[in-house]
C-alpha positions as CSV (number, residue, x, y, z in Angstrom):
1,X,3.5,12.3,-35.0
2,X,3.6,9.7,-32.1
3,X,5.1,6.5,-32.7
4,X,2.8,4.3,-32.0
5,X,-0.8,4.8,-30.2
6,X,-3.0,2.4,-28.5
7,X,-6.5,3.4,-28.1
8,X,-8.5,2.3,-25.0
9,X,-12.0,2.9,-23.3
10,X,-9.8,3.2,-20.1
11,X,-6.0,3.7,-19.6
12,X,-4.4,2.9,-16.0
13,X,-0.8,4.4,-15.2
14,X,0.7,1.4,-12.8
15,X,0.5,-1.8,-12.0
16,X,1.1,-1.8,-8.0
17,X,-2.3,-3.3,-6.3
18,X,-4.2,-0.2,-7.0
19,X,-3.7,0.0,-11.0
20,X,-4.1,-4.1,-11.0
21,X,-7.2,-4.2,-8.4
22,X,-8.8,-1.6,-10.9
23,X,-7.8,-3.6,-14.4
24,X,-8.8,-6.8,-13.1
25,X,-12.3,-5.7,-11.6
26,X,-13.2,-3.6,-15.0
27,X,-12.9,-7.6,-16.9
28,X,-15.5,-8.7,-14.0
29,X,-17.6,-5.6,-14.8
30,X,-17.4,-6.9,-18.2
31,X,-15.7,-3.3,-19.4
32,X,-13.7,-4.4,-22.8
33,X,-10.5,-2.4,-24.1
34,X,-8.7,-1.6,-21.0
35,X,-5.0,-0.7,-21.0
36,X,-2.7,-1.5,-18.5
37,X,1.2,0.5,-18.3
38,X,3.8,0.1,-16.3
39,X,7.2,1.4,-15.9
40,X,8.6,-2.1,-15.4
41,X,8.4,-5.8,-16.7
42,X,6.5,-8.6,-14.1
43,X,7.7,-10.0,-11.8
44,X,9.8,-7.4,-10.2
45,X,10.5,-6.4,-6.9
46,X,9.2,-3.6,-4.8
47,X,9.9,-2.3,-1.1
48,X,7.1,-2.9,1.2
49,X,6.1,-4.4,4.5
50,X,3.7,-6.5,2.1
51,X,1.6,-6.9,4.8
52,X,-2.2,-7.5,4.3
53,X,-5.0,-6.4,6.2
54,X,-8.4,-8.1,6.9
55,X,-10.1,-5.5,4.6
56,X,-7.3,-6.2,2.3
57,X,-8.2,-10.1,2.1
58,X,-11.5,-9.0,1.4
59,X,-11.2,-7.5,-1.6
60,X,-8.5,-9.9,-3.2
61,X,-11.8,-12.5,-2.3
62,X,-13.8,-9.7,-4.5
63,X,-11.2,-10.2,-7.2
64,X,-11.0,-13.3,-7.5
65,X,-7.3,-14.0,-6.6
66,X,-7.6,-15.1,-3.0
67,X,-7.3,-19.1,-3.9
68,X,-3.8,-17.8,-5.9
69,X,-2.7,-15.7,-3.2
70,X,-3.2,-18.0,0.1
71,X,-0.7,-20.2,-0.6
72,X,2.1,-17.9,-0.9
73,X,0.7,-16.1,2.5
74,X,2.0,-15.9,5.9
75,X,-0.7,-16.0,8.0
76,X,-0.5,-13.2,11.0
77,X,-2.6,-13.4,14.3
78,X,-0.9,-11.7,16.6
79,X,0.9,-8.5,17.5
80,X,4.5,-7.8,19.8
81,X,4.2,-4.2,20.6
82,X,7.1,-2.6,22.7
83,X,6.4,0.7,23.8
84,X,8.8,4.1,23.8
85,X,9.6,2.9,27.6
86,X,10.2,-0.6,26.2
87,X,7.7,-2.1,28.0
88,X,6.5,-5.1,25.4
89,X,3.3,-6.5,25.5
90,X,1.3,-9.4,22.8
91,X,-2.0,-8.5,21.5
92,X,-4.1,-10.6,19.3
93,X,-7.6,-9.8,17.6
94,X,-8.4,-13.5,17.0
95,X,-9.3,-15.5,14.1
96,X,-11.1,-12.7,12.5
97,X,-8.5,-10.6,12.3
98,X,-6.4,-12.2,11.1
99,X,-3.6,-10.6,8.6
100,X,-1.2,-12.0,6.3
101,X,2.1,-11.1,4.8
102,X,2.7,-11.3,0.8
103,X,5.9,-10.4,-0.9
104,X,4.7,-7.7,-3.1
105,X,6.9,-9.3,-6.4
106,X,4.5,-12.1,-5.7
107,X,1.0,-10.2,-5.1
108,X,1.1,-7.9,-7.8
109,X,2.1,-10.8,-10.3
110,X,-1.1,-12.6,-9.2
111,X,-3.3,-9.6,-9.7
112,X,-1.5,-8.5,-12.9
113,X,-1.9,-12.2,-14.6
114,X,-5.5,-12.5,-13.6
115,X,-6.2,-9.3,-14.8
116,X,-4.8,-10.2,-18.1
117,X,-6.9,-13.3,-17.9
118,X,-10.0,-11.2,-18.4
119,X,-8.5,-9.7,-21.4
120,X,-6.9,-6.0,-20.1
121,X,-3.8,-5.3,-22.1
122,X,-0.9,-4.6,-20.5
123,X,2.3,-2.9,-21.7
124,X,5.1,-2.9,-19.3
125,X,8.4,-0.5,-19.5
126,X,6.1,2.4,-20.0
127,X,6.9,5.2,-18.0
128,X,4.7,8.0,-18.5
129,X,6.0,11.2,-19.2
130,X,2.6,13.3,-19.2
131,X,-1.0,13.3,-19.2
132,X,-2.7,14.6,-22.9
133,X,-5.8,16.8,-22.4
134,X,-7.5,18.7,-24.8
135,X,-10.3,20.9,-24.4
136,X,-9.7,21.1,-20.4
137,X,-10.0,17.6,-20.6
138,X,-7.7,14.2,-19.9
139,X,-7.8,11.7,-22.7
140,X,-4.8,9.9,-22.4
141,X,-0.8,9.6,-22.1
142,X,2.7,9.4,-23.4
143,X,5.8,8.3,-22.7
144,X,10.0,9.6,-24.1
145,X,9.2,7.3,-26.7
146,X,6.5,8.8,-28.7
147,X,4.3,6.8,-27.8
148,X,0.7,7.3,-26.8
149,X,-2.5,6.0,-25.1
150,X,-5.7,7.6,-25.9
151,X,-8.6,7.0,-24.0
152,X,-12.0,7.8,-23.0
153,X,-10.7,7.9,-19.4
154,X,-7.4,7.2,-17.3
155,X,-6.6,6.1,-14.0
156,X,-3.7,7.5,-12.5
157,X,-1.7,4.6,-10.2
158,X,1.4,5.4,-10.6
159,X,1.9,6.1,-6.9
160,X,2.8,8.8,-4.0
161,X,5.2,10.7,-6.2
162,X,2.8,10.8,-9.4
163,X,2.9,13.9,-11.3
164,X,-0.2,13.3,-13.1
165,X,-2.7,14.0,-10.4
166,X,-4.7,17.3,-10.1
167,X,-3.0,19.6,-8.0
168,X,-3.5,19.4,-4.2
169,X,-1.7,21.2,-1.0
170,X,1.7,20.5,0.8
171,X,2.9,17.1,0.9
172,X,2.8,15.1,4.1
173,X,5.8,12.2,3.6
174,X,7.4,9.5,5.7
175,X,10.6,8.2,5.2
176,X,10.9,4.5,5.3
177,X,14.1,1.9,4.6
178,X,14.3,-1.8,4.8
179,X,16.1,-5.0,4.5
180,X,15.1,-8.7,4.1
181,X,17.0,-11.6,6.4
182,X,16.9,-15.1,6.6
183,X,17.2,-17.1,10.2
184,X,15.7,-14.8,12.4
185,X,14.1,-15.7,15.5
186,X,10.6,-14.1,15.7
187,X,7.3,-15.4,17.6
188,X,5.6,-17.7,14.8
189,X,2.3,-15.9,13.4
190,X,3.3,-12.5,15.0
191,X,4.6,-8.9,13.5
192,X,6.3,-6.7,15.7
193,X,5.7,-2.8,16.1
194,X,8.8,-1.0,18.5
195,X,7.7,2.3,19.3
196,X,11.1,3.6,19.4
197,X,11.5,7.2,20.5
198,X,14.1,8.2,17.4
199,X,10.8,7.4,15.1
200,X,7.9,7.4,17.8
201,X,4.9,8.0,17.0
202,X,5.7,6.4,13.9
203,X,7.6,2.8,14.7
204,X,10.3,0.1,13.4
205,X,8.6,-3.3,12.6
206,X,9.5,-6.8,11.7
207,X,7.0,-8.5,9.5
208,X,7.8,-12.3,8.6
209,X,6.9,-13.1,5.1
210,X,8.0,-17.3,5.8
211,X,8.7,-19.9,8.4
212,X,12.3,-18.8,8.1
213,X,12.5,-15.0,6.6
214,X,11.0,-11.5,7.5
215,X,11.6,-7.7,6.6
216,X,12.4,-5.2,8.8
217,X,12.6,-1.3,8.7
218,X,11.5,2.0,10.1
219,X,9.3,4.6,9.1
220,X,9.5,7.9,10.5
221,X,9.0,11.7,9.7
222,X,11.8,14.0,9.0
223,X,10.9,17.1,7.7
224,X,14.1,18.9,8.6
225,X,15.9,16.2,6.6
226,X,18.4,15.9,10.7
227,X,19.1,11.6,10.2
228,X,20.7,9.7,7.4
229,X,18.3,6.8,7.0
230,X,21.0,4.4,6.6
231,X,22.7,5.7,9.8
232,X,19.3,5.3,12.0
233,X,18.3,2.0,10.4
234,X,21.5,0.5,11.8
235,X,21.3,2.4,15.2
236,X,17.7,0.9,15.6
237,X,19.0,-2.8,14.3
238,X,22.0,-2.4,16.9
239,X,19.5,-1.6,19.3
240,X,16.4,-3.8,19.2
241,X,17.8,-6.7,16.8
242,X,21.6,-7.7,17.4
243,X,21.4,-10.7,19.4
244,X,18.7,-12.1,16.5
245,X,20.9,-10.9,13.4
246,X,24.4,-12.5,14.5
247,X,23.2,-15.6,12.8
248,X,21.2,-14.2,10.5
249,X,21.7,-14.1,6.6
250,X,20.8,-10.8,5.3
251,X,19.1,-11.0,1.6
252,X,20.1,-8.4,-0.7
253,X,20.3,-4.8,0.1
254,X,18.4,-2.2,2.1
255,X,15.8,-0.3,0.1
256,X,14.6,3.0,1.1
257,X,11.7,5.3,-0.2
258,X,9.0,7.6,0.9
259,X,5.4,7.3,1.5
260,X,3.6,10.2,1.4
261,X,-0.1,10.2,2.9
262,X,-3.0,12.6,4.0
263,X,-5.5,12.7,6.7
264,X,-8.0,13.9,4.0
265,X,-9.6,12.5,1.3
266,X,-9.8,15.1,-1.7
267,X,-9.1,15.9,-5.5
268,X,-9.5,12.6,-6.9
269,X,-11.1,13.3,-10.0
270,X,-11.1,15.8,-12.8
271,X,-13.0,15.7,-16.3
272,X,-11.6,12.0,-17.7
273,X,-9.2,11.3,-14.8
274,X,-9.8,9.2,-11.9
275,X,-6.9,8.6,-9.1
276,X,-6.6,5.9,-6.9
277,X,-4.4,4.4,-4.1
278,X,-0.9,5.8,-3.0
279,X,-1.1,8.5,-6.0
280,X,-4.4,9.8,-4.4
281,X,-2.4,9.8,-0.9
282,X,-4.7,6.9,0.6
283,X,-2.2,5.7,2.9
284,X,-2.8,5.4,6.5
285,X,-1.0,7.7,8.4
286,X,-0.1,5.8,11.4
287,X,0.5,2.9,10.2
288,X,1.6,3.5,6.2
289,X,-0.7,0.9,5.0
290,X,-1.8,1.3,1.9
291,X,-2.1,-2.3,0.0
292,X,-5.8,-2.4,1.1
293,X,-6.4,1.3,0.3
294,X,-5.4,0.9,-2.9
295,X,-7.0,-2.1,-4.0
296,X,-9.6,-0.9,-2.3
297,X,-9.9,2.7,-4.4
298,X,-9.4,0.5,-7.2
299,X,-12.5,-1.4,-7.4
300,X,-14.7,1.8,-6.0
301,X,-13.3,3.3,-9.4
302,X,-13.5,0.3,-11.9
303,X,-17.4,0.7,-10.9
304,X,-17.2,4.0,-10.8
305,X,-16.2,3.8,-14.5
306,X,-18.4,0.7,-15.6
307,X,-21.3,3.3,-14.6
308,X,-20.5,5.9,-17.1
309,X,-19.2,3.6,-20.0
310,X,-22.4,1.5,-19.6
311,X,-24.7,4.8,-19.6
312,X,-26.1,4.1,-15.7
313,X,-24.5,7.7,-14.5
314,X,-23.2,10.7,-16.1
315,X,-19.0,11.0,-15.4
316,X,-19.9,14.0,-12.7
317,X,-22.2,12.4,-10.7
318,X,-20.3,8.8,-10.8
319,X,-16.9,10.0,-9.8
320,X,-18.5,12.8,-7.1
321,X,-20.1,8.7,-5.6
322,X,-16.4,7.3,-6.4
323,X,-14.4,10.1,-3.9
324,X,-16.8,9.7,-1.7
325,X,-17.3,6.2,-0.9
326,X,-13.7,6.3,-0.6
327,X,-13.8,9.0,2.3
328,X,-16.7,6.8,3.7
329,X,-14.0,4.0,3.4
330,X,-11.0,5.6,4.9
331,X,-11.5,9.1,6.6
332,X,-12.5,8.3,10.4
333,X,-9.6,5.7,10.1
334,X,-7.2,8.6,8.9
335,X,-8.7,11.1,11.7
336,X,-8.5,8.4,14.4
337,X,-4.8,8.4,13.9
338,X,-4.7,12.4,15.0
339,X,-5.9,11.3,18.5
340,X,-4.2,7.9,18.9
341,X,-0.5,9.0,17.8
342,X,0.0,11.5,20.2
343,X,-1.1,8.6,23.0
344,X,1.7,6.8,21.4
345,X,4.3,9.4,21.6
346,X,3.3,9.6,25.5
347,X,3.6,7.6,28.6
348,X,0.2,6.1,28.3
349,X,1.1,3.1,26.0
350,X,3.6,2.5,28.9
351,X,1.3,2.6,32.1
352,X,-0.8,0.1,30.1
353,X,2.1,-2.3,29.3
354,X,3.0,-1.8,33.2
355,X,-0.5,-2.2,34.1
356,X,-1.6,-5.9,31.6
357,X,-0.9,-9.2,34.0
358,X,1.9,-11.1,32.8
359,X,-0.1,-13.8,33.0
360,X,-2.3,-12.1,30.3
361,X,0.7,-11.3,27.9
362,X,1.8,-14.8,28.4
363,X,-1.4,-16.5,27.5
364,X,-1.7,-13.9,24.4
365,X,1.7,-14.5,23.1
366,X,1.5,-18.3,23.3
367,X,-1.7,-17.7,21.3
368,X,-0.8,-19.9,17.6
């Protein structure tokens, strides 16, 4: 016999933007008895760029959290892109594209709280062992403990490396490791993208999260598992960010971990199971977003859901609409990336450094 079982109309494994954007949008929908798990306790911690897209301010507007969330953002209006010939050049989009940067211990809180607000339960240090089906079908979940949630449906969140999702084809993965430091110099309302060629055509970055701190990594493929991420990382600081780091304080420790991503959108749904975000592999694959992606998935699928519980659309038919508004969301973005990387890992992004006035760059970069 279990230990102790929580029963639930819906049951979400993970409480990364995703699981939370999901939760929090089911208590607008006005869907009662939702369940909320996580393998750790809030606040915590978690390695990401924490960047935030335009889409992705849009929907923390749809939840309800944007008021919350502004004041802990860094706004971002500008990019510092150096190509693999380390030509640099500053773009900027304007006012309406605008991202920002949130520390993700911050972001998820927000979502988490608000979602609680609207009265989904969570439970944190809940790490899900396996999915319980009966009769071909998923009703639920349990953890070492013995302890179970039963419900009429679950939404798996729990990220790339779930093992709760139905089964799909080879796994595409980047690597990625990071570090935080205080005291950098960096142009004020700008990331950076280096196109370097040990990573190319994926890229380092620097992303500033304050006035005064910013993260910093790489993400890059390596399928023949030929670098030691720690052993690149601090090539590629040598090389692009010495001078800057001497009097820099550096906060913490590296974190690595992967990110694995698809150029397809596919299998994210089976008979009581919905999956969203980084666990459906809705990451961008040139860029390894995947904040707005999963917030993103994660209101498609709280509506998705609020259709069937409310009786407006049988489960088939509501999660067939579910995977694919999010292909209609994310798939030319994914296949634009097949054309545009290659570009990147030529001279072309050079020549048009080479190519843009000085004047141009100038006028861009002094952009506030």
């Amino acid at each position: 016999m279990p230990k102790s079982v929580l029963e639930a109309d819906v049951a979400i494994v993970g409480a990364g933007p995703a699981g939370t954007a999901a939760a929090l949008h089911l208590g607008q929908l006005g869907v009662k008895r939702v369940v909320l798990v996580d393998r750790a306790d809030f606040p915590r911690d978690k390695t990401c760029g924490s960047g935030v897209s335009p889409k992705g301010i849009g929907c923390l507007k749809t939840l309800g959290v944007w008021d919350a969330v502004e004041p802990h953002a860094y706004w971002v209006k500008g990019l510092r892109l150096t190509t693999r010939g380390n030509e640099t050049m500053f773009l900027s989009g304007g006012e309406a594209a605008a991202a920002i940067i949130c520390n993700r211990r911050t972001l998820d809180e927000i979502l988490l709280r608000r979602a609680q607000s609207l009265g989904v339960e969570f439970v944190p240090n809940f790490l899900v062992r396996s999915l319980i089906e009966e009769g071909g079908r998923v009703v639920g979940f349990q953890d070492d403990e013995g302890r179970e949630v039963r419900a009429r449906y679950t939404v798996v969140a729990d990220g790339g490396h779930s093992k709760l999702i139905p089964e799909r084809g080879p796994k595409s993965i980047l690597q990625a490791i990071m570090g935080w430091w205080e005291g950098v110099e960096f142009t004020p309302h700008h990331v950076e993208m280096i196109f370097d060629p040990r990573v190319a055509p994926w890229y380092v970055w620097l992303f500033p999260e304050n006035d005064t701190r910013v993260n910093i990594g790489i993400c890059y493929r390596d399928d023949a598992h030929q670098h030691n991420a720690r052993a690149l990382f601090q090539q590629i600081l040598d090389t692009h960010f010495a001078p800057r780091l001497r009097g820099a304080r550096q906060l913490g420790t590296w974190k690595g971990h992967p990110i694995l991503y698809s150029y397809t959108i596919e299998k994210l749904h089976s008979p009581g199971r919905v999956v969203i975000g980084e666990a459906g592999r809705m990451v961008h694959p040139a860029t390894g977003e995947g904040i707005y992606q999963g917030m993103r998935s994660g209101i498609l699928a709280a509506e998705a859901l609020r259709d069937v519980l409310t009786g407006a659309s049988t489960e088939a038919r509501a999660f067939e609409r579910y995977e694919s508004r999010c292909r209609l969301a994310y798939s030319a973005s994914f296949a634009a990336t097949r054309l545009l990387q290659p570009l990147i890992d030529s001279p072309v992004l050079d020549t048009v450094a080479k190519v843009l006035p000085k004047s141009l760059r100038n006028r861009v970069a002094a952009t506030p």
